[in-house]
C-alpha positions as CSV (number, residue, x, y, z in Angstrom):
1,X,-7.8,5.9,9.4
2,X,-4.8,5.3,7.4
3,X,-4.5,2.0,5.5
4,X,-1.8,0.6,3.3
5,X,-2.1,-2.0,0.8
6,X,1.3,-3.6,0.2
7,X,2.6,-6.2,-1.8
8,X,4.9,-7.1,-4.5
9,X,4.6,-4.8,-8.2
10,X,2.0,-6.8,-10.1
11,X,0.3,-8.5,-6.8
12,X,-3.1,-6.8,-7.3
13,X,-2.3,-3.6,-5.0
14,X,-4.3,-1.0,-7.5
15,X,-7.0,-3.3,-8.2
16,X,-7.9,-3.8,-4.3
17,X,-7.7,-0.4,-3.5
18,X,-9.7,1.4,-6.3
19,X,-12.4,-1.8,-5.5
20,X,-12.3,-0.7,-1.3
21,X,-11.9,3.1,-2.5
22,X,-15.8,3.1,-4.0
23,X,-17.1,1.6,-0.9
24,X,-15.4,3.5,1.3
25,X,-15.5,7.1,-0.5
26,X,-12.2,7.6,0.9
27,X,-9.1,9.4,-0.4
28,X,-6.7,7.0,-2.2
29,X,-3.3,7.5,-3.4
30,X,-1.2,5.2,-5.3
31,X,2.6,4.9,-5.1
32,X,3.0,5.6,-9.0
33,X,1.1,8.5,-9.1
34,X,2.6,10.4,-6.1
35,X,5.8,9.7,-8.0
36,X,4.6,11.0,-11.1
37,X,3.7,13.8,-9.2
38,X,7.0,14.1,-7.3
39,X,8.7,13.2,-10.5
40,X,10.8,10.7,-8.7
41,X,11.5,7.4,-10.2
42,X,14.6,6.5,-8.1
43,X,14.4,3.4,-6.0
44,X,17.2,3.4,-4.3
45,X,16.9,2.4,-0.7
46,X,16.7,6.0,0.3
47,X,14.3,7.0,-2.5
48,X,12.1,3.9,-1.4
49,X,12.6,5.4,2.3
50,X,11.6,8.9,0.7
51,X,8.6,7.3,-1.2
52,X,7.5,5.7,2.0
53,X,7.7,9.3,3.9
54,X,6.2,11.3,1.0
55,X,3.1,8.7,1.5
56,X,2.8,9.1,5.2
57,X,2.8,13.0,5.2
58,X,0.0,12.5,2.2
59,X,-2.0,10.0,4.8
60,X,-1.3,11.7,7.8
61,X,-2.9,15.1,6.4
62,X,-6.0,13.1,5.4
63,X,-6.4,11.4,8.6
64,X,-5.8,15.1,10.6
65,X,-8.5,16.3,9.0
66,X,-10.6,12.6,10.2
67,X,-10.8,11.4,7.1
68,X,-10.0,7.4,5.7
69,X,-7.2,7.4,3.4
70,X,-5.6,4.3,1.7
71,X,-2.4,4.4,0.1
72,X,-0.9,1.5,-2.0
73,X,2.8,1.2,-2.3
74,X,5.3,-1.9,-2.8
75,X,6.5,-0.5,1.0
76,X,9.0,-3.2,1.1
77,X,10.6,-3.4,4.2
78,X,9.8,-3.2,7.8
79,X,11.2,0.0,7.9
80,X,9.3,1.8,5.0
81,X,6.1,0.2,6.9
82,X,6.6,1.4,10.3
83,X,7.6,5.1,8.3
84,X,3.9,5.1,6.7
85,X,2.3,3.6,10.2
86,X,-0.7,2.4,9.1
87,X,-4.1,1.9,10.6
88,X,-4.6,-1.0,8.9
89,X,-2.6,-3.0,6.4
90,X,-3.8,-5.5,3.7
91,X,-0.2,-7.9,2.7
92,X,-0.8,-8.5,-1.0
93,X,0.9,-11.9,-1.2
94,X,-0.6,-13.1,-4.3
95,X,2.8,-13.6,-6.2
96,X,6.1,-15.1,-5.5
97,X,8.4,-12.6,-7.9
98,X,7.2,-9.4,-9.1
99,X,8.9,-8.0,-12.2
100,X,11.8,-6.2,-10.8
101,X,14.4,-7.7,-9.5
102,X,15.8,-5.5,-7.1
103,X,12.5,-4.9,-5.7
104,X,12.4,-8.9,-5.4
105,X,15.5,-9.1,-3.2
106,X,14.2,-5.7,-1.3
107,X,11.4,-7.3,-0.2
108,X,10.8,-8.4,3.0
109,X,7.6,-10.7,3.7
110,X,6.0,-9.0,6.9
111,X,5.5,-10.1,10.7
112,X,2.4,-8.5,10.8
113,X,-0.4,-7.3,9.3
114,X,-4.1,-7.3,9.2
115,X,-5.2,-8.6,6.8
116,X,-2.8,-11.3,4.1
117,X,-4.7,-11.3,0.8
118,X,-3.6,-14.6,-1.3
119,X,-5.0,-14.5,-4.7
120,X,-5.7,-12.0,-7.3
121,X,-9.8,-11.2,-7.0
122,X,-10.1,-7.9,-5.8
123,X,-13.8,-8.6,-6.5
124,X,-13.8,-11.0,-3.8
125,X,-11.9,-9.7,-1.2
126,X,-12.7,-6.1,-1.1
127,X,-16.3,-7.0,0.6
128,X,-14.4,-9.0,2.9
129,X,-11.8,-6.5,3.8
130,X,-14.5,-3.9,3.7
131,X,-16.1,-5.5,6.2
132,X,-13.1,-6.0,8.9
133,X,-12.6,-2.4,8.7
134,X,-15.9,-1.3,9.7
């Protein structure tokens, strides 16, 4: 199973999935890190799409070999969501601007998802979330 946790930078993305993570003893991968690893810190639109494609192929193998995965990414736009195809999404929508601004204007608040977290309390909604997916 594949799930993405998306949101805005600074909406809680990180906190949610370490928290679902331990319950789950999954894999999890986290945007920053897979850059850091890529050493790619361009976010162009075409960098975002090659962020977005460099998570999938990371989820994808995990989920070949039948195992959960969760990734957390910003994953803007419709576009860079239908590229990682998840399972299961969480919408982070805990904050109205995140800190940059080209990522603001980016942004595109989604049609659908499966789950739309509202406030910042991993604590609380990791059980809940936790729950849905099993």
């Amino acid at each position: 199973m594949k799930i993405l946790i998306f949101g805005l930078p600074g909406s809680g993305k990180t906190w949610l999935a370490e928290r679902l993570q331990k319950r789950l003893e999954c894999a999890w991968f986290n945007a920053d890190e897979v850059r850091r690893m890529a050493n790619d810190w361009e976010f162009s639109e075409a960098a975002r799409y090659r962020q977005a494609h460099r998570m999938a192929s990371i989820a994808n193998h995990e989920k070949y070999h039948d195992r959960t995965v969760i990734c957390d990414f910003v994953c803007p736009t419709e576009v860079t969501r239908a590229i990682y195809d998840a399972d299961y999404t969480v919408w982070m929508d805990t904050i109205s601007r995140g800190r940059f601004e080209d990522t603001n204007k980016m942004f595109i608040k989604p049609e659908k998802f499966d789950y739309h977290v509202t406030t910042q309390d991993a604590k609380y909604w990791a059980p809940i979330i936790l729950k849905e997916i099993k």
